[in-house]
Jmol script that loads the backbone (N, CA, C; Angstrom):
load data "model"
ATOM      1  N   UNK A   1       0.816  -1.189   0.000  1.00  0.00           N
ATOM      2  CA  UNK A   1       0.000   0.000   0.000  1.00  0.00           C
ATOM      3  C   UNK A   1       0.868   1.265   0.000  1.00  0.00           C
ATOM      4  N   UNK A   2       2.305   1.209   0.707  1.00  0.00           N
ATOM      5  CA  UNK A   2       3.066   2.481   0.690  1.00  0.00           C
ATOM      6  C   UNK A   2       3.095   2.943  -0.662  1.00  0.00           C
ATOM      7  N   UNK A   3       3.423   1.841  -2.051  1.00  0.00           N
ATOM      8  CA  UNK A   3       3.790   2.049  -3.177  1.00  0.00           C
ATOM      9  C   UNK A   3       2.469   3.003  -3.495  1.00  0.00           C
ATOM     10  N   UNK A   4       1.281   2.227  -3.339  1.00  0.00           N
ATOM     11  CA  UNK A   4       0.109   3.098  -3.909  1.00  0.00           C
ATOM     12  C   UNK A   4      -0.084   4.096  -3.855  1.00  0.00           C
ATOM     13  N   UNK A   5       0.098   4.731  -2.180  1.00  0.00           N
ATOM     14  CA  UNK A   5       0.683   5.990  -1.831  1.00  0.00           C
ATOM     15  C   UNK A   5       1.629   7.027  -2.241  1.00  0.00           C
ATOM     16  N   UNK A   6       2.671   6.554  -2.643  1.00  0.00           N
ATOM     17  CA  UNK A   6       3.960   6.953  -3.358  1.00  0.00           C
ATOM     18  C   UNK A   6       3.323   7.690  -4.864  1.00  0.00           C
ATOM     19  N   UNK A   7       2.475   6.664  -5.570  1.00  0.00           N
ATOM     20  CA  UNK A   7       1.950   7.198  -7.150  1.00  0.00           C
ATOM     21  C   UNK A   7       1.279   7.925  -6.443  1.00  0.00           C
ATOM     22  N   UNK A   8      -0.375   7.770  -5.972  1.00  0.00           N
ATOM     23  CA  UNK A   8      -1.457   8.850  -5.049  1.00  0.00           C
ATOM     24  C   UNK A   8      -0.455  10.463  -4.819  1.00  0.00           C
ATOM     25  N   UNK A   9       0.371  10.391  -4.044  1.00  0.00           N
ATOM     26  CA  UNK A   9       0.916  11.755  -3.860  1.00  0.00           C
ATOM     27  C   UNK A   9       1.898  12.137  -5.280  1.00  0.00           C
ATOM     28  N   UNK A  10       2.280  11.426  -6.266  1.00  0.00           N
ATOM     29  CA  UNK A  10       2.655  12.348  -7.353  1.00  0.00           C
ATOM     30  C   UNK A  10       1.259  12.508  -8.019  1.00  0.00           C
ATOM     31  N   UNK A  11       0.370  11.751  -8.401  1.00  0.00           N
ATOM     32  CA  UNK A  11      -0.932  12.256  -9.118  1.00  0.00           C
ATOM     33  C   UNK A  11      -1.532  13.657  -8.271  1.00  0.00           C
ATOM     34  N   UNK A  12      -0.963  13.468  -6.794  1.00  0.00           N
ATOM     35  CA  UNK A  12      -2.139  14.762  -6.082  1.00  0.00           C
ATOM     36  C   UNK A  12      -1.048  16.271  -6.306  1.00  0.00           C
ATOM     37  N   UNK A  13       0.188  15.761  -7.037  1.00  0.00           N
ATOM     38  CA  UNK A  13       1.384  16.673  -6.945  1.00  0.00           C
ATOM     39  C   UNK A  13       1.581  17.180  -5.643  1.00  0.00           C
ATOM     40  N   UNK A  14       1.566  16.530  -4.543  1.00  0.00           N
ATOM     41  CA  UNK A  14       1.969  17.090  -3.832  1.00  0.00           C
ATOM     42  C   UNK A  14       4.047  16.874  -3.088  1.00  0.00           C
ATOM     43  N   UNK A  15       3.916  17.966  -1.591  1.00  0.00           N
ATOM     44  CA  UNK A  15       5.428  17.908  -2.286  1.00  0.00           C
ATOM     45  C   UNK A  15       5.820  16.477  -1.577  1.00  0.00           C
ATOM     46  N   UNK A  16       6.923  16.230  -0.744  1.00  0.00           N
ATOM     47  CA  UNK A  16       7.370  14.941  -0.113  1.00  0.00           C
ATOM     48  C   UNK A  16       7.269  15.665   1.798  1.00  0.00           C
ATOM     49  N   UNK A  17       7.349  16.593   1.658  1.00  0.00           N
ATOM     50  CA  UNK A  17       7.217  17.093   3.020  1.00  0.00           C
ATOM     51  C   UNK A  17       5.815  16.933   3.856  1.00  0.00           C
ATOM     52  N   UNK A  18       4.861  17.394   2.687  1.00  0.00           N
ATOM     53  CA  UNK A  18       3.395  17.090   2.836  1.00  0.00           C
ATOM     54  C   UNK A  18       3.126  15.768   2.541  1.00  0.00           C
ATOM     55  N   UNK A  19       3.777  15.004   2.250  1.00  0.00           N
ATOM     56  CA  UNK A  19       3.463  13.466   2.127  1.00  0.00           C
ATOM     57  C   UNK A  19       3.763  13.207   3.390  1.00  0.00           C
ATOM     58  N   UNK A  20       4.874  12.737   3.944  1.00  0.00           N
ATOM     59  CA  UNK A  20       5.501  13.119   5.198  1.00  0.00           C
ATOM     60  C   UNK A  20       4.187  13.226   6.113  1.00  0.00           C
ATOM     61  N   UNK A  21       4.015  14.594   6.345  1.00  0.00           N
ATOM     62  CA  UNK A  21       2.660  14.668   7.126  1.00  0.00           C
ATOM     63  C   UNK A  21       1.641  13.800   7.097  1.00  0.00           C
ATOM     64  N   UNK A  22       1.168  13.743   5.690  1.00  0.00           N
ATOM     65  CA  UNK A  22       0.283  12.675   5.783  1.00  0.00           C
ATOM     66  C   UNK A  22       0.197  11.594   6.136  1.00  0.00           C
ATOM     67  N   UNK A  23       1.181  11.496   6.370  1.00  0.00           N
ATOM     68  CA  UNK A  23       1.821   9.842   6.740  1.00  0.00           C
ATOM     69  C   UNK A  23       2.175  10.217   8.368  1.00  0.00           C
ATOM     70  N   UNK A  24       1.987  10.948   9.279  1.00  0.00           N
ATOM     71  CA  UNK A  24       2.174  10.771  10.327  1.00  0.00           C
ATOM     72  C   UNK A  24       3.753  10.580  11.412  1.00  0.00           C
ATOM     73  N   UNK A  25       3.684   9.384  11.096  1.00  0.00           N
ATOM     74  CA  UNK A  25       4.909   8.741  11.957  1.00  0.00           C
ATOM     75  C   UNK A  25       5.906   8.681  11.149  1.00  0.00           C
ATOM     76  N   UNK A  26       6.186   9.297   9.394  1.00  0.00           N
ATOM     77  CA  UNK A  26       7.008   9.090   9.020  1.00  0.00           C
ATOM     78  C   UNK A  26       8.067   9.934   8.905  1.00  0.00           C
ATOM     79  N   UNK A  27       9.116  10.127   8.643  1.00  0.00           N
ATOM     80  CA  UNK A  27      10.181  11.341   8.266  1.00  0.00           C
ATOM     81  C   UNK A  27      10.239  11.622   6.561  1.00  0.00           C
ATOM     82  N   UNK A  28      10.455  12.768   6.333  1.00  0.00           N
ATOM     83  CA  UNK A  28      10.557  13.342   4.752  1.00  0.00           C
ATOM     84  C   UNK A  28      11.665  12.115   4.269  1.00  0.00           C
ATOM     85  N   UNK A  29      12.658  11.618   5.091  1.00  0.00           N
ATOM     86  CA  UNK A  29      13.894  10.530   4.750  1.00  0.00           C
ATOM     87  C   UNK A  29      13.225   9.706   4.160  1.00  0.00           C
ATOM     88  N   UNK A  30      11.915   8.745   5.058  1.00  0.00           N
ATOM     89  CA  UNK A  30      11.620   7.538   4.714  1.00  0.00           C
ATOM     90  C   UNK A  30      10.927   7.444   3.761  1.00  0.00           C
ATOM     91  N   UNK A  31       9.881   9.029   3.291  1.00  0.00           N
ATOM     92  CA  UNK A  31       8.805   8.591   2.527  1.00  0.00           C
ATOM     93  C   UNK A  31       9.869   8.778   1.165  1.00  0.00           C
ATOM     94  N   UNK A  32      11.035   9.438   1.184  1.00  0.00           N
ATOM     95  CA  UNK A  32      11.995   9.125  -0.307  1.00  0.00           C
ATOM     96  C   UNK A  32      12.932   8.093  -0.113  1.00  0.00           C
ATOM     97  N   UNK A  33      12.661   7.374   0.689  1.00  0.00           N
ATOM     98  CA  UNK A  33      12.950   5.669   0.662  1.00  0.00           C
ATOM     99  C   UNK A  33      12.107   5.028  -0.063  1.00  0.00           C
ATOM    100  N   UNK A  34      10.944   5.485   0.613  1.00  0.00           N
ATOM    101  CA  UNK A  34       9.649   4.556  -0.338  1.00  0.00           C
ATOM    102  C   UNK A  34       9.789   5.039  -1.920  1.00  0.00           C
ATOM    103  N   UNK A  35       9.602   6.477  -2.326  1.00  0.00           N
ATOM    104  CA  UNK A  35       9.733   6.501  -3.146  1.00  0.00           C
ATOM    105  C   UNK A  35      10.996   6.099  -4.279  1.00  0.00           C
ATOM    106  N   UNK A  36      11.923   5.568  -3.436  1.00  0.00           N
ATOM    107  CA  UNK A  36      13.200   4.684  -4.471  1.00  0.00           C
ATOM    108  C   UNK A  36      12.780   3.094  -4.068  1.00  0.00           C
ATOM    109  N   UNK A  37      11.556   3.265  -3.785  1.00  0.00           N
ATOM    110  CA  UNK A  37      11.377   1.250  -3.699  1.00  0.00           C
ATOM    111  C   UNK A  37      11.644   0.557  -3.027  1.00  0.00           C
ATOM    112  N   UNK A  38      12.132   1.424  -1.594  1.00  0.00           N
ATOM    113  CA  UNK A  38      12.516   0.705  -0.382  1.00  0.00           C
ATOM    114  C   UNK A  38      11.522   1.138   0.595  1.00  0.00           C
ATOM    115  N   UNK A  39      10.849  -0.184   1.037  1.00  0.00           N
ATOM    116  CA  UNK A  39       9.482  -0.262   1.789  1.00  0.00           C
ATOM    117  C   UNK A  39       9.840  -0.966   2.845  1.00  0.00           C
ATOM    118  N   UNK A  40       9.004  -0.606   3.876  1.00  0.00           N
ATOM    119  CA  UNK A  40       9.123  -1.135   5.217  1.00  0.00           C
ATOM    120  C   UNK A  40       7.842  -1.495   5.697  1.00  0.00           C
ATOM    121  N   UNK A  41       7.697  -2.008   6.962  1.00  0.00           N
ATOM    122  CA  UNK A  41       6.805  -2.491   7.271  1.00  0.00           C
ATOM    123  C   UNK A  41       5.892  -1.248   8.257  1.00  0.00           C
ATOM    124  N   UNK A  42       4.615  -1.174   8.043  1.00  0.00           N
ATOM    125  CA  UNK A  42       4.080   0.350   8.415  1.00  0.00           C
ATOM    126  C   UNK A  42       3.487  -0.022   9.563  1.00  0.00           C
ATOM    127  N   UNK A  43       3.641   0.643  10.464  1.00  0.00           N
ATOM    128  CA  UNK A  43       3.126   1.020  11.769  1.00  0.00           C
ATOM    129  C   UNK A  43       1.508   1.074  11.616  1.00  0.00           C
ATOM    130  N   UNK A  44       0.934   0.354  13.091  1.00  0.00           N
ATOM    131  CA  UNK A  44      -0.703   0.543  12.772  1.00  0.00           C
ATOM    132  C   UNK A  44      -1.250   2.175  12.116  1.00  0.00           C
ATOM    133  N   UNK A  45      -0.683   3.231  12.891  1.00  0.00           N
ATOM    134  CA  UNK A  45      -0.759   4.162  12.805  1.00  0.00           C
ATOM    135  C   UNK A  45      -0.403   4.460  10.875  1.00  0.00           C
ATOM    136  N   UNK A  46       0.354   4.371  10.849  1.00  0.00           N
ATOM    137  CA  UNK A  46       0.625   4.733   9.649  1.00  0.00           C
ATOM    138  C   UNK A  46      -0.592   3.603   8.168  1.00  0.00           C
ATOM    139  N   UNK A  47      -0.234   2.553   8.718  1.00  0.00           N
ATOM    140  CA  UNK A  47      -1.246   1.762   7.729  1.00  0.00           C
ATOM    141  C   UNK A  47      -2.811   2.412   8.058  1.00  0.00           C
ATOM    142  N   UNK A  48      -3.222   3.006   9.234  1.00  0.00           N
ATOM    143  CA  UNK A  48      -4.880   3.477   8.924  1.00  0.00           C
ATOM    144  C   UNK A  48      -4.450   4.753   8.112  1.00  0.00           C
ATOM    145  N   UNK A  49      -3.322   5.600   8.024  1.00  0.00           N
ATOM    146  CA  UNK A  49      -3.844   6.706   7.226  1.00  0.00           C
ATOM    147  C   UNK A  49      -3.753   6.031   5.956  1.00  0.00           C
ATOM    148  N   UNK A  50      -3.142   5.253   5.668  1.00  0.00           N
ATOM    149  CA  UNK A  50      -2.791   4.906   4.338  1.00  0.00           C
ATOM    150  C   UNK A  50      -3.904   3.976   3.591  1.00  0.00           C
ATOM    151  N   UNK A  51      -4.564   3.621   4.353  1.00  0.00           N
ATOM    152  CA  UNK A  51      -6.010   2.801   4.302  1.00  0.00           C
ATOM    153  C   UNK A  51      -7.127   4.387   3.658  1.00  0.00           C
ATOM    154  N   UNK A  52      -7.174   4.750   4.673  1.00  0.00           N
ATOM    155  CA  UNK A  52      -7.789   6.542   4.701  1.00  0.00           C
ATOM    156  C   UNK A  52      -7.742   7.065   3.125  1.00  0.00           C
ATOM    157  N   UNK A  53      -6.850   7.046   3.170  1.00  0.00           N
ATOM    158  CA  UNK A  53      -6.522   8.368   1.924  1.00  0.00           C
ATOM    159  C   UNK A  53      -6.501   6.865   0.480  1.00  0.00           C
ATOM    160  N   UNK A  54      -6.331   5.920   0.807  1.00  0.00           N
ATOM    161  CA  UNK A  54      -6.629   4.799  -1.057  1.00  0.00           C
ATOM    162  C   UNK A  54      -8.249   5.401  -0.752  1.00  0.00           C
ATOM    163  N   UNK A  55      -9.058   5.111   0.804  1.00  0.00           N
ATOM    164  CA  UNK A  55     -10.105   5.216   0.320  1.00  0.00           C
ATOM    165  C   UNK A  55     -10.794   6.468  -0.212  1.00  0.00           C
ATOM    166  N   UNK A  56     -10.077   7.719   0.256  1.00  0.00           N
ATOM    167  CA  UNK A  56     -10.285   9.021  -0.586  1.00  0.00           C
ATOM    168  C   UNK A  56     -10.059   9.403  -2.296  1.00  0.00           C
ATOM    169  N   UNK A  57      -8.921   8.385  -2.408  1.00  0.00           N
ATOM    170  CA  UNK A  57      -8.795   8.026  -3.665  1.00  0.00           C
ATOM    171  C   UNK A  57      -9.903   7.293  -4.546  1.00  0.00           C
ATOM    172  N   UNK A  58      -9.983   6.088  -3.940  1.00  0.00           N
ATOM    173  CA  UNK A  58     -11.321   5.449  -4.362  1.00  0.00           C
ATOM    174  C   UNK A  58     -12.525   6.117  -4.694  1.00  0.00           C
ATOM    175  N   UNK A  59     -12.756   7.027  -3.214  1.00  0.00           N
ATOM    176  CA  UNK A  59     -14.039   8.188  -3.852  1.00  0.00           C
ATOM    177  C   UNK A  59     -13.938   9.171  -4.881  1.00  0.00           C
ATOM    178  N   UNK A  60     -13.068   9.419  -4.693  1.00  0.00           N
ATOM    179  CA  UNK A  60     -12.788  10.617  -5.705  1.00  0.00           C
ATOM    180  C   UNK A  60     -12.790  10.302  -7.348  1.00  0.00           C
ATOM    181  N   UNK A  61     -12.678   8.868  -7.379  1.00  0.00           N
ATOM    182  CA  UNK A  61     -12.372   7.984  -8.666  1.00  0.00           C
ATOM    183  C   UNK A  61     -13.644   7.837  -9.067  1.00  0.00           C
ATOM    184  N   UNK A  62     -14.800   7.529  -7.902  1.00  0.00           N
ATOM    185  CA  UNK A  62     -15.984   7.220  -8.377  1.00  0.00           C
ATOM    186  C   UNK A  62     -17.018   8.445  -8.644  1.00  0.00           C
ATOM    187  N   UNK A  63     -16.322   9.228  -7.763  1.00  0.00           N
ATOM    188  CA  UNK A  63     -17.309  10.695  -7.777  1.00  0.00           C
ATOM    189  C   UNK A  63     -16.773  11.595  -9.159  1.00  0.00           C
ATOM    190  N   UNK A  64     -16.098  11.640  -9.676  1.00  0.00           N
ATOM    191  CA  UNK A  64     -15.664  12.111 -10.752  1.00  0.00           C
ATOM    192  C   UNK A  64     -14.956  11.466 -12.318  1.00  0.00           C
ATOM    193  N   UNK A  65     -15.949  11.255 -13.174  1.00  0.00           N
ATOM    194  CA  UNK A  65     -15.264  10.741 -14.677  1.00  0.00           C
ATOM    195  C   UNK A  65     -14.175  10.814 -14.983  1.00  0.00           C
ATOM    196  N   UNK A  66     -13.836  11.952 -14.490  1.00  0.00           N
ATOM    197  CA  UNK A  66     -12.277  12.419 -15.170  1.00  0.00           C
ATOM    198  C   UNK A  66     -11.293  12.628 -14.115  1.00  0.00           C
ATOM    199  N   UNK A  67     -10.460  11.904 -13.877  1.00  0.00           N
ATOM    200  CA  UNK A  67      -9.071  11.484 -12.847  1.00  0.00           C
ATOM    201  C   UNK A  67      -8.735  12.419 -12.583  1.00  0.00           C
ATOM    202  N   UNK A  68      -8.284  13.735 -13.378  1.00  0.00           N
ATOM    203  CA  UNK A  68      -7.785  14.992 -13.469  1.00  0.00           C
ATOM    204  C   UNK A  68      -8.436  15.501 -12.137  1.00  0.00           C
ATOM    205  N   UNK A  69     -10.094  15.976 -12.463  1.00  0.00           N
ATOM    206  CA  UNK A  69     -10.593  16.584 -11.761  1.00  0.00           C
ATOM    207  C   UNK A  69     -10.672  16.338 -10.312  1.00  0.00           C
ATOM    208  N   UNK A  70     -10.489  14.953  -9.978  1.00  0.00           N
ATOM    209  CA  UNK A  70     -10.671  14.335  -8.796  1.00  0.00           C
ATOM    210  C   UNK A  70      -9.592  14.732  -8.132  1.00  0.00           C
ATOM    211  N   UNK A  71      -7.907  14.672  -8.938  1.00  0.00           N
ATOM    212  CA  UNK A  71      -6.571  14.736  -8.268  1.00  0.00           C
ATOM    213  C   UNK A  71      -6.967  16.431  -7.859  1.00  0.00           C
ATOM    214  N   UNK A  72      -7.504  17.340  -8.568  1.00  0.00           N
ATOM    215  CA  UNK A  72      -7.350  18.199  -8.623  1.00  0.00           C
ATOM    216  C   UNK A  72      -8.248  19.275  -7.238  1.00  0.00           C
ATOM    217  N   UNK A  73      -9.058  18.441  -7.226  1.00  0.00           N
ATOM    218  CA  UNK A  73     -10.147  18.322  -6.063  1.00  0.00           C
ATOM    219  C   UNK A  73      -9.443  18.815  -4.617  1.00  0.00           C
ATOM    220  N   UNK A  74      -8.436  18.043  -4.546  1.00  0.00           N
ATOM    221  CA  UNK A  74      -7.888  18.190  -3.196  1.00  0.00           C
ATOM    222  C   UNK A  74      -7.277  19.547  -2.346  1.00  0.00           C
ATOM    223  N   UNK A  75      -7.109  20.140  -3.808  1.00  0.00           N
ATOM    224  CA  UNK A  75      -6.502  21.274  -3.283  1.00  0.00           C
ATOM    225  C   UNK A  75      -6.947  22.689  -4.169  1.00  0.00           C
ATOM    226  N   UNK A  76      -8.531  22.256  -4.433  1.00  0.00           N
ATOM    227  CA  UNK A  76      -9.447  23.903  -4.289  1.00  0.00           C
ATOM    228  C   UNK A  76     -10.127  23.652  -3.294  1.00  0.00           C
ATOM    229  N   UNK A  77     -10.785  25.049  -2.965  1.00  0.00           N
ATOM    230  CA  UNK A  77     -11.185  25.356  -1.789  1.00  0.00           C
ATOM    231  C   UNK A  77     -12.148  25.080  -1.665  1.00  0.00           C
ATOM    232  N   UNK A  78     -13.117  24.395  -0.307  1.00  0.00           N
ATOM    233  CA  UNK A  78     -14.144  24.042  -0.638  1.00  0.00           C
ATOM    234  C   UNK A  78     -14.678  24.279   0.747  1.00  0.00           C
ATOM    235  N   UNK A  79     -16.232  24.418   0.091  1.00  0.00           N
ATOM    236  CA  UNK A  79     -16.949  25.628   0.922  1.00  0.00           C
ATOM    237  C   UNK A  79     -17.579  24.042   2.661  1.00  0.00           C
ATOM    238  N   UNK A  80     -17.477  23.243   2.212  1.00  0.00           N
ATOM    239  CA  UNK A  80     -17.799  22.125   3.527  1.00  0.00           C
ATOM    240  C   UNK A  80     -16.607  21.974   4.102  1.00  0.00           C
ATOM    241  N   UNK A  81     -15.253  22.424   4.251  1.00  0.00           N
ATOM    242  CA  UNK A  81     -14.071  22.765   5.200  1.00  0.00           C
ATOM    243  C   UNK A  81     -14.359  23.703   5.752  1.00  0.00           C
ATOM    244  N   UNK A  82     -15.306  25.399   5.417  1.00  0.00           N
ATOM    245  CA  UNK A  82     -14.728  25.949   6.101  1.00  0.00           C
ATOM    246  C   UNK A  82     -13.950  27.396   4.780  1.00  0.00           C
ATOM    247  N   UNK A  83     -14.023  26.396   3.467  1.00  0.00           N
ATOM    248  CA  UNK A  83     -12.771  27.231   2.381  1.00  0.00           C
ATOM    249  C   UNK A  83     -11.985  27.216   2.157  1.00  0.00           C
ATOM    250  N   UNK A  84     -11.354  26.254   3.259  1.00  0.00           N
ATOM    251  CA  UNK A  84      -9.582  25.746   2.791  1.00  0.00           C
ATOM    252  C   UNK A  84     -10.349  24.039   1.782  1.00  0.00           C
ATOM    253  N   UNK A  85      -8.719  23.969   1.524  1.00  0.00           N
ATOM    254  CA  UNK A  85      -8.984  22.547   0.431  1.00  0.00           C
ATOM    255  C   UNK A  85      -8.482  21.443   1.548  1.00  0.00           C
ATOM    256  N   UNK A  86      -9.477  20.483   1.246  1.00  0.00           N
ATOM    257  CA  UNK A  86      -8.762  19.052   2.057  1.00  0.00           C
ATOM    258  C   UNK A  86      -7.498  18.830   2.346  1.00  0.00           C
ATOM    259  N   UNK A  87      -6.834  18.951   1.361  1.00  0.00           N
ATOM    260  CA  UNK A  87      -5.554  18.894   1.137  1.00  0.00           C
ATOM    261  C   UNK A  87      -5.003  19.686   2.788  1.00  0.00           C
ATOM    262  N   UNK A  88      -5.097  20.642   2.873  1.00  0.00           N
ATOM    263  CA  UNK A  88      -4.997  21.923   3.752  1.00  0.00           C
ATOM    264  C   UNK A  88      -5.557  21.034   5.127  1.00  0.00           C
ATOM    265  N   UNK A  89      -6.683  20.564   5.166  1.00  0.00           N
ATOM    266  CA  UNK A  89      -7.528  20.304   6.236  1.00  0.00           C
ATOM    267  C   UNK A  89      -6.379  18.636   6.727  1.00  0.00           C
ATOM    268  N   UNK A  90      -6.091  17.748   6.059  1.00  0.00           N
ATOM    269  CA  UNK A  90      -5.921  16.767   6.032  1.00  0.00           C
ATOM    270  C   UNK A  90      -4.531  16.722   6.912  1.00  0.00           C
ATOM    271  N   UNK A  91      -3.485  17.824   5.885  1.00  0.00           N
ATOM    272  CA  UNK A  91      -2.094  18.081   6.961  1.00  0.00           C
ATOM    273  C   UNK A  91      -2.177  19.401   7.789  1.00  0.00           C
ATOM    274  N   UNK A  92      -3.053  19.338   8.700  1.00  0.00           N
ATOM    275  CA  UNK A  92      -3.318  19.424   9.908  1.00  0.00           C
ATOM    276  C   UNK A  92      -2.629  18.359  10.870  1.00  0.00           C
ATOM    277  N   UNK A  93      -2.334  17.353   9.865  1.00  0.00           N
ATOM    278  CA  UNK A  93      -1.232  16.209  10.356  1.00  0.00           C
ATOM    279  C   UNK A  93      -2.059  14.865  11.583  1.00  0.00           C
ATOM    280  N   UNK A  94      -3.426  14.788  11.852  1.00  0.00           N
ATOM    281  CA  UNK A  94      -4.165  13.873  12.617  1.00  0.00           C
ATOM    282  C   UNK A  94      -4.875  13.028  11.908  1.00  0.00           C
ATOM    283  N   UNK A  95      -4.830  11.819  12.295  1.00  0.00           N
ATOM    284  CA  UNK A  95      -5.407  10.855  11.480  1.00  0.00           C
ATOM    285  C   UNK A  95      -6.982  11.351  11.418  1.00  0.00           C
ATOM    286  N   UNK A  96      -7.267  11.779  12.487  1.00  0.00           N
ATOM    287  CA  UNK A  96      -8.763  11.783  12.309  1.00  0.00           C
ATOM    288  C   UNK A  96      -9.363  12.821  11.122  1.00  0.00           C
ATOM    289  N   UNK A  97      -8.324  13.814  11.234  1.00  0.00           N
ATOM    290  CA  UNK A  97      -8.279  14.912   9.899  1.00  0.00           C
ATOM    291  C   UNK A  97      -8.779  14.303   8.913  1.00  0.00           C
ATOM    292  N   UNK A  98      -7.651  13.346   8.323  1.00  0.00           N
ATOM    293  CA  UNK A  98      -7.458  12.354   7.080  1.00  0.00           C
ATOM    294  C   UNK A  98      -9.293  11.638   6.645  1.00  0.00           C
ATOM    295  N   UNK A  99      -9.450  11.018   8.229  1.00  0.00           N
ATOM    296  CA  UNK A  99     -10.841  10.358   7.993  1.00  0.00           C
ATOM    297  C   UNK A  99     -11.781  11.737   8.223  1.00  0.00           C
ATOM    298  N   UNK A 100     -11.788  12.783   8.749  1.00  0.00           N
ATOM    299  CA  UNK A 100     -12.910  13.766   8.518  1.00  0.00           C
ATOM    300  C   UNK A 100     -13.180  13.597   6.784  1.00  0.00           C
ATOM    301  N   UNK A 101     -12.331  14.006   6.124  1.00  0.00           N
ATOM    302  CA  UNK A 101     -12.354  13.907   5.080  1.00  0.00           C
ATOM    303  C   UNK A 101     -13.016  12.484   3.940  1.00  0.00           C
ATOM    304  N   UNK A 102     -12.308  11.503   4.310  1.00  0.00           N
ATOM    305  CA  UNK A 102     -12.847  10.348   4.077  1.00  0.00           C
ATOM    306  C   UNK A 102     -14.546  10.319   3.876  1.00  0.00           C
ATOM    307  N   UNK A 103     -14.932  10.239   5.435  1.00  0.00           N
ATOM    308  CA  UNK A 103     -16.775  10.334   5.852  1.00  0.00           C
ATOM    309  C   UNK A 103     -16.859  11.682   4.693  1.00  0.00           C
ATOM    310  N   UNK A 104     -16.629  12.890   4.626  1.00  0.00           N
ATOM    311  CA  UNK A 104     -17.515  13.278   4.032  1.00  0.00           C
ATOM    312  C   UNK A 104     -17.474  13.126   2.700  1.00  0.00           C
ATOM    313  N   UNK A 105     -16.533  12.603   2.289  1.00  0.00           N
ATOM    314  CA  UNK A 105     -16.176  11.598   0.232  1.00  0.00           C
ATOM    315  C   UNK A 105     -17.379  10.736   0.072  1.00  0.00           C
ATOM    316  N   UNK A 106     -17.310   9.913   1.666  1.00  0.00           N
ATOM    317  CA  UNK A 106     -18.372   8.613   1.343  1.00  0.00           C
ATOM    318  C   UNK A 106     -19.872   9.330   1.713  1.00  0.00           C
ATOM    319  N   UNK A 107     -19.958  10.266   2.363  1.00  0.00           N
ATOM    320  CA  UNK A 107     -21.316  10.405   2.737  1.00  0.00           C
ATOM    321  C   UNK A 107     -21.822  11.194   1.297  1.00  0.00           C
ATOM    322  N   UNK A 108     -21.023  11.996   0.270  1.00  0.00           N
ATOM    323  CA  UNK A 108     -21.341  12.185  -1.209  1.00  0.00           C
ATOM    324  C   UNK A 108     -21.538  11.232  -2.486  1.00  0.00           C
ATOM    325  N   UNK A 109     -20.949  10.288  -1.662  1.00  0.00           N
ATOM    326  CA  UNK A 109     -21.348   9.129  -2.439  1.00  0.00           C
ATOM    327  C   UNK A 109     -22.452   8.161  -2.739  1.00  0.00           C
ATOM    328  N   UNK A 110     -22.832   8.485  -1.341  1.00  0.00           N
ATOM    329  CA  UNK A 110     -24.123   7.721  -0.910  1.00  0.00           C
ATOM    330  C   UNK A 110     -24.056   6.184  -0.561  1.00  0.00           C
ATOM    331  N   UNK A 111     -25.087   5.674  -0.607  1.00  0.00           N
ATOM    332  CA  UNK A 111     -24.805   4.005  -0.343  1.00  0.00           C
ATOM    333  C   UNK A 111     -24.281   3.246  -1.331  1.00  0.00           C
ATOM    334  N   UNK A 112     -23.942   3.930  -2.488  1.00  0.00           N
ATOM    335  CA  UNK A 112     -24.000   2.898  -3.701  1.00  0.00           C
ATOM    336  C   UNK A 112     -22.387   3.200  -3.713  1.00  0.00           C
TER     337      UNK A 112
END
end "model"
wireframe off; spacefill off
backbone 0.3
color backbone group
């Protein structure tokens, strides 16, 4: 799942510092470990954000036709944060951040 992560944050362009964050327990060092293909074994902590954010991915895949728009999603501003972009809301750096976000992907999604 780190790998999935690794593509996820170049599609969201974001930088490695803010990956980093997102990832919690990790250092800017390790997540450009991962990104040269050297993976480790992830901390509970670290495997729920990383669970979190495929499944933000997932929504975003289903809520929008076009991949573009979805990557792109993350970081305009949007008026159910508040006006900052998820992106913004998410590295706030708390897992629960990560899943605020999540619930409200899936609650736009609906049951289906």
């Amino acid at each position: 799942m780190q790998r999935a992560f690794v593509n996820l944050a170049g599609r969201w362009e974001i930088t490695d510092e803010q990956a980093a964050v997102l990832m919690g327990d990790i250092s800017v060092r390790t997540f450009r470990r991962w990104k040269a293909g050297e993976l480790g074994r992830a901390g509970v902590d670290t495997a729920a954000r990383l669970s979190n954010l495929m499944g933000i991915h997932k929504a975003l895949r289903l809520l929008f036709k076009e991949p573009a728009r979805g990557y792109g999603w993350i970081k305009r501003p949007n008026d159910a944060f508040g006006g900052v972009s998820v992106l913004d809301v998410m590295l706030q750096g708390q897992l629960t951040d990560i899943m605020r976000v999540r619930r409200y992907l899936d609650a736009m999604r609906g049951p289906w």
